[in-house]
C-alpha positions in Angstrom: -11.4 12.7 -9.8 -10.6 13.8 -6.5 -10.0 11.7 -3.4 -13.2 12.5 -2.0 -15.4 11.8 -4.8 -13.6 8.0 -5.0 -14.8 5.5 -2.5 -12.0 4.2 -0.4 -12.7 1.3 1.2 -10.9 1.2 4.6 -10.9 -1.7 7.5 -9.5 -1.4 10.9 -7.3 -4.3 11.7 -8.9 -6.7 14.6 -6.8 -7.8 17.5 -6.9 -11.5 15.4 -5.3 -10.0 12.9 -1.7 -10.4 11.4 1.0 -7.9 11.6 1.5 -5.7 9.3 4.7 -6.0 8.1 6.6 -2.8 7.0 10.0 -3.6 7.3 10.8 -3.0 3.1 9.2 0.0 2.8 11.4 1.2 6.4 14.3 -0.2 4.5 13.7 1.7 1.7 13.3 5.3 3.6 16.3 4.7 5.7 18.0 4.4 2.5 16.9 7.9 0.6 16.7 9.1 4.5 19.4 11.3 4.3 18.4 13.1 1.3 14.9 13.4 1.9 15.4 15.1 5.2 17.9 17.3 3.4 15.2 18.3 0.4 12.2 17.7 1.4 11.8 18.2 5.6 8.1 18.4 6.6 6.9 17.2 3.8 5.0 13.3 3.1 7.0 10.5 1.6 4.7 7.6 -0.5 6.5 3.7 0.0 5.2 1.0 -1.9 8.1 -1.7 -1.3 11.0 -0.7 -1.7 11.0 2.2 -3.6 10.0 5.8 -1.7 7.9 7.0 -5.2 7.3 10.5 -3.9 7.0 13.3 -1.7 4.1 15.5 -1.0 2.9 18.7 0.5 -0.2 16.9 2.2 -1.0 13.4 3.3 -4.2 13.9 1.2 -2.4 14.1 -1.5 0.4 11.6 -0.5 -3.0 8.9 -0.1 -4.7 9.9 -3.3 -1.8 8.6 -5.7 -0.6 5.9 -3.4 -4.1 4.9 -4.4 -4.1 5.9 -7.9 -0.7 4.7 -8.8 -1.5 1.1 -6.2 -5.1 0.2 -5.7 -5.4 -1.7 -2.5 -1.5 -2.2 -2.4 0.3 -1.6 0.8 2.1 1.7 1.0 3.8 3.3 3.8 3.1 7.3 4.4 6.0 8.6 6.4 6.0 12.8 7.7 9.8 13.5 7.0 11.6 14.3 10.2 14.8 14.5 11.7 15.4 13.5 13.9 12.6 10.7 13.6 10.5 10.9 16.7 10.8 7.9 19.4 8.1 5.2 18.6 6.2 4.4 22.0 4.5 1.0 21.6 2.3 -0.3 24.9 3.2 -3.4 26.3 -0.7 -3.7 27.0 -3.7 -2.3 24.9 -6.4 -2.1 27.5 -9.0 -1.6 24.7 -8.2 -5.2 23.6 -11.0 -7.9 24.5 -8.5 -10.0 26.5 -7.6 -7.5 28.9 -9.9 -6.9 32.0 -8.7 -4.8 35.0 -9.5 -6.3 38.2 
């Protein structure tokens, strides 16, 4: 079966809803981070936990088996770079309800 022919159910988180905690599966890239860069540059790391359980060409394929392999589970998809790009973060989402210009 391929990816498209499954139905994927997929839900955009709400500005009510929790975090998102990803701080094994960061854990365990930074610790195969060196190696992967070395082997693998460019390429799609799969992390459920802490384990990185693989490496592929496309993120199509990366999210097919993270699904295959972990239903629902949360996994982490990760392009490996180096050096890892600066993460920018707003301070203010002016999409969210709460926030009205004046």
């Amino acid at each position: 079966m391929h990816p498209t022919d499954a139905h994927v159910e997929s839900r955009t988180l709400g500005p009510d809803d929790p975090y998102v905690d990803f701080s094994r599966e960061e854990a365990a890239y930074e610790r195969e981070r060196a190696r992967l860069v070395r082997e693998h540059l460019g390429r799609i790391a799969l992390i459920h936990g802490d384990d990185v359980v693989g490496v592929f060409s496309t993120i199509d394929e990366a999210i097919w088996e993270g699904y295959q392999r972990f239903g629902n589970d949360q996994t982490m998809l990760k392009e490996i770079r180096d050096p890892d790009p600066n993460e920018f973060i707003p301070l203010v989402d002016p999409r969210h309800p709460s926030f009205q210009p004046d």
